[in-house]
N, C-alpha and C positions, 0 to 999 in steps of 0.2 A: 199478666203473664209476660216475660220475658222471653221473646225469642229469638234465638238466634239463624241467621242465614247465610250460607255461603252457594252459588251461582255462576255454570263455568261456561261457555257456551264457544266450541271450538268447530273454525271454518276450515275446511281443504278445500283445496283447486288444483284439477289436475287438466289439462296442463297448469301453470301459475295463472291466474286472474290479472288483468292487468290494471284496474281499477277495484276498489271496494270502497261501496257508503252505506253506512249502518246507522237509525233512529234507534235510542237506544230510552225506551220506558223506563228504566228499571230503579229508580230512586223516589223511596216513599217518602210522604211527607206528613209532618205531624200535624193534628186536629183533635177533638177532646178526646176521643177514645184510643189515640193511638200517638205513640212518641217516638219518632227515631233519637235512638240514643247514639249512633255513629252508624257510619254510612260509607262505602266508598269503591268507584267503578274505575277499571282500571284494562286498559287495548295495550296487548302484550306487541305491538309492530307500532312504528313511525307513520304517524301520519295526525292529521289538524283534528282536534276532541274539542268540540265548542259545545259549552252549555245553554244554554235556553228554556226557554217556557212556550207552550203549546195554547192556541185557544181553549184548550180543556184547562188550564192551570197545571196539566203534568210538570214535573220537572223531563226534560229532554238533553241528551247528549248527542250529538252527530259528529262522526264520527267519516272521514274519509281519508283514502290511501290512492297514493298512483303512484304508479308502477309495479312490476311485476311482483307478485306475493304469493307462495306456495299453502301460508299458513297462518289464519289469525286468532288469537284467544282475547275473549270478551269475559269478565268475572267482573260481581258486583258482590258483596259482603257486609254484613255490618250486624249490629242489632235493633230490637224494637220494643217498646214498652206496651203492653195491650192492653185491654179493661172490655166490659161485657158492657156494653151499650145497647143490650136487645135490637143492633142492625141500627139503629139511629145513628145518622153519621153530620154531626156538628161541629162547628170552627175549621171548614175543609175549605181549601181555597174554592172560589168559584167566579168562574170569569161569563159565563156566560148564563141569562135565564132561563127558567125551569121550561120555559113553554119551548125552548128552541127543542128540546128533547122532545117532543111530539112528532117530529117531521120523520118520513120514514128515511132509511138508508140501505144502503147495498145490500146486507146483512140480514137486516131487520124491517121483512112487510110481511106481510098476509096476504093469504088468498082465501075461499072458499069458505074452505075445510075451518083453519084458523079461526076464522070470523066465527064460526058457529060454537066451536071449542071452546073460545075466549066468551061467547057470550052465555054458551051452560056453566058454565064454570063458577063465574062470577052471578048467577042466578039467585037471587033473593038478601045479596051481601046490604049491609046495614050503614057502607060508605067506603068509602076508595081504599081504605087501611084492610076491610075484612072484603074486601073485592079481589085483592094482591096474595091476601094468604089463600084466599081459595082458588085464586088461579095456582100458585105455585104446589099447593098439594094436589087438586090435578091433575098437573102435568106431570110430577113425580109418579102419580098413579097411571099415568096413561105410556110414556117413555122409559125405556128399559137405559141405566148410564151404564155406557160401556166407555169407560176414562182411557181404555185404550186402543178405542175405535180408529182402524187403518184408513181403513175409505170413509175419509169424512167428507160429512155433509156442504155442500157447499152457501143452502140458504135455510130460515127456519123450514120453510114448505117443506122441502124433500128429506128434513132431519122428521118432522112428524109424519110424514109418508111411513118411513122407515121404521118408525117407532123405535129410535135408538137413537142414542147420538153421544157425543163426548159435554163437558161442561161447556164449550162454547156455544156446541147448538143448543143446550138448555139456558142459557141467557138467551141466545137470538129471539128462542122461542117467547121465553117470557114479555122480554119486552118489546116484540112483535106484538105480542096479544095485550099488554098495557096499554101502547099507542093506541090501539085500534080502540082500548073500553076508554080512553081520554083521560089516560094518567100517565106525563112525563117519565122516561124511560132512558136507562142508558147501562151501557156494559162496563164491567169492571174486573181488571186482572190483577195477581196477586200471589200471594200465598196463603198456603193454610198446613196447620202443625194435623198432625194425623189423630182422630178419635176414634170413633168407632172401625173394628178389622176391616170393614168395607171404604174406609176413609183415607189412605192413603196422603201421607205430608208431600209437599213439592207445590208448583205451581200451581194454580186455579183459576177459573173466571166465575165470575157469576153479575148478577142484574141491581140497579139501585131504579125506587121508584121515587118520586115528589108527591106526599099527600099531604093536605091542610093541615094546621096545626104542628106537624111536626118535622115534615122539610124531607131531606132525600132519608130513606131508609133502604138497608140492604134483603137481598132474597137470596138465597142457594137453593134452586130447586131440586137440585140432586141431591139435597138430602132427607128433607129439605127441615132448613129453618134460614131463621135468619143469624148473619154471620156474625159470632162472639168473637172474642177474645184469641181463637187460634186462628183466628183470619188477621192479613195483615194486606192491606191495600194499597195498592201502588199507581194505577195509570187509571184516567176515566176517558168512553169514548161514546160515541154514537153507535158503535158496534165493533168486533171483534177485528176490523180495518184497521181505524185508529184510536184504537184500546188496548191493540196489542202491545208486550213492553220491548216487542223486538220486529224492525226490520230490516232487511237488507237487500243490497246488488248487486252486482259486482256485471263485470265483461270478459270475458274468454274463462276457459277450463270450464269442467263441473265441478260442482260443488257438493258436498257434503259434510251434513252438522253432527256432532257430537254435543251432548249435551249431560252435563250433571247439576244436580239442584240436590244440596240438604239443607231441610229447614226440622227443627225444633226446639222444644224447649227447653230454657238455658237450667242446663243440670240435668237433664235426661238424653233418651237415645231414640231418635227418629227418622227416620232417613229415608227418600226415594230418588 
């Protein structure tokens, strides 16, 4: 599948901000099931854009400004080549090993509740591949996604407290409860073309785990399967911290973001 994406991300500050530094995620990279065909990130004000590479093997942009600025636009665009890999994700760059994703993070622990969740779940699986689908259709049966949840959760605990949460606390969640059964874990943001009416295209996160024989594969528990051909994956992290494909700072004024994302596929109409 071919798709295409365009991505606008517009900062105010009022009064003017006197500094702004932005990490900027947002540039996929090709591996077997996915080809950027062109690509390109573009900071509509003055200021130093240096590219880099992240311990995760991200591609990264930072981005900073000084002096006074009323207004910044951030857009990245391009296209992507996709293929249905059944979530097996091969020839990715990878900088670091599978076991570092074991360790817990901000985002991503358990308590109690989790522990017990994560271990009926996975109750009688046949090895770590059919231990991850049964967690991920669990937690789809147990969490109501609500993609436009305002008060959001701040860790998996309180997202399954809640029983609700957005696609970040359904990654937290999962691979909170991977770690814990002792299957490396890690988040991943991105996009996805809109399928079913409940599906909505634009941004996405969701979970990749490391099992024997076949190396990292992908989860969506919100939907859940694992992610085809209308997924296009961009940033990987230890958690939704630094997995995200955007941060920022800035000093004086407030801020506020405006945001447009259309992704679909090339020769159709899909938009969020």
């Amino acid at each position: 599948m071919r798709i295409r994406v365009s991505h606008e991300i517009i900062h105010r500050f009022a009064p003017p901000a006197r500094t702004v530094n932005q990490i900027l995620r947002l540039t996929p990279l090709s591996f077997d099931s996915q080809y950027v065909l062109r690509w390109r990130i573009d900071v509509d004000a003055d200021g130093a854009l240096r590219e880099t590479e992240d311990g995760h093997g991200n591609a990264v942009a930072s981005y900073s400004h000084h002096g006074l600025i009323e207004r910044l636009a951030v857009s990245a665009a391009g296209e992507v080549e996709t293929g249905d890999a059944a979530g097996v994700v091969r020839g990715a760059v990878e900088r670091l090993p599978a076991e570092m994703y074991l360790r817990e993070s901000p985002f991503a622990h358990v308590n109690g509740a989790l522990r017990d969740f994560a271990a009926e779940a996975s109750k009688g699986a046949a090895d770590p591949l059919d231990s991850m689908h049964r967690l991920m259709t669990a937690l789809n049966e147990t969490i109501a996604f609500h993609p436009d949840e305002k008060d959001a959760a701040g860790s998996p605990v309180e997202a399954f407290a809640l029983t609700r949460g957005r696609a970040r606390d359904f990654a937290h969640i999962f691979i909170a409860c991977a770690r814990f059964l002792g299957v490396p874990a890690r988040f991943i943001s991105g996009y996805r073309v809109a399928g079913e009416e409940s599906e909505k295209a634009g941004a996405h996160e969701w979970a990749e785990v490391h099992v024997p024989d076949l190396g990292w594969v992908a989860f969506d528990a919100t939907v859940p399967i694992c992610p085809d051909e209308r997924y296009i994956r961009v940033a990987v992290g230890f958690d939704g911290q630094d997995g995200a494909m955007t941060r920022s700072a800035h000093s004086g004024g407030e801020e506020k973001i405006e945001t447009a994302i259309r992704v679909e596929q090339a020769g159709a109409q899909s938009q969020a």
